[in-house]
N, C-alpha and C positions, 0 to 999 in steps of 0.2 A: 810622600815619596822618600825613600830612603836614598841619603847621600852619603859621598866619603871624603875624606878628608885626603885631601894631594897638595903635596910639597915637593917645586922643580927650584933646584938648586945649579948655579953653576962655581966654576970657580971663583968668579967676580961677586957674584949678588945671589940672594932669593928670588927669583922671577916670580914666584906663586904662592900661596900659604893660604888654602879658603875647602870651603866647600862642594867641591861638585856630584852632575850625577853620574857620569861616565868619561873616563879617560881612554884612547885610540892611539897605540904606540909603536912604533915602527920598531920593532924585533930583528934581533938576530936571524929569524926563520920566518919572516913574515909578518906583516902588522898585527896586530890583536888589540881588542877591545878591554877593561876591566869596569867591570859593572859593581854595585855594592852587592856584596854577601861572596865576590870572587873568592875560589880556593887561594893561600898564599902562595908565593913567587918569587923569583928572582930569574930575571932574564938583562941579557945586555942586547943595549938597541945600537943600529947603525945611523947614520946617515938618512934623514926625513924629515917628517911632520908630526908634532905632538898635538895632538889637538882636545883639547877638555871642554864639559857643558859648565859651566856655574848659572849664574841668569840671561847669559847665552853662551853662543860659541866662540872659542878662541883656538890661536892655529901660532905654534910656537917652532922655527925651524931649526934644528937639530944639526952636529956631525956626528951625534954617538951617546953613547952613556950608558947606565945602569937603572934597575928598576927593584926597588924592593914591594911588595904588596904585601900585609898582614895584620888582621885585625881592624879593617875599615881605614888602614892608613896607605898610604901611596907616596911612597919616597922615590922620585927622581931625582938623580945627579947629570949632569948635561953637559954638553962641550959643542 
């Protein structure tokens, strides 16, 4: 199975730095999924739930932030 690599950062700490297979992100226009081989991106999220697969699911809650995808990588910043 092909994974990607996701890193959620906030002000204070790294909350995450691993492996997964899909990340589910609460957008500006709507929640959306990013899967491995996703076209790149940049979208700002609101207020929600981040939630990623690694060796299971985890469910991270959100006021906001930004999302870079590109190249199998996934950079959140968070607040």
């Amino acid at each position: 199975m092909e994974r990607l690599h996701l890193n959620i950062v906030s002000p204070e700490k790294e909350l995450f730095d691993g492996e997964v297979s899909s990340v589910n992100l609460p957008g500006a226009l709507g929640a959306f999924t990013i899967l491995p081989e996703h076209a790149p991106i940049v979208s700002s999220l609101t207020k929600g739930t981040v939630t990623y697969v690694a060796d299971k699911e985890y469910q991270l809650e959100i006021n906001g932030g930004f999302i870079e995808m590109s190249d199998g990588v996934v950079s959140v910043c968070v607040s």
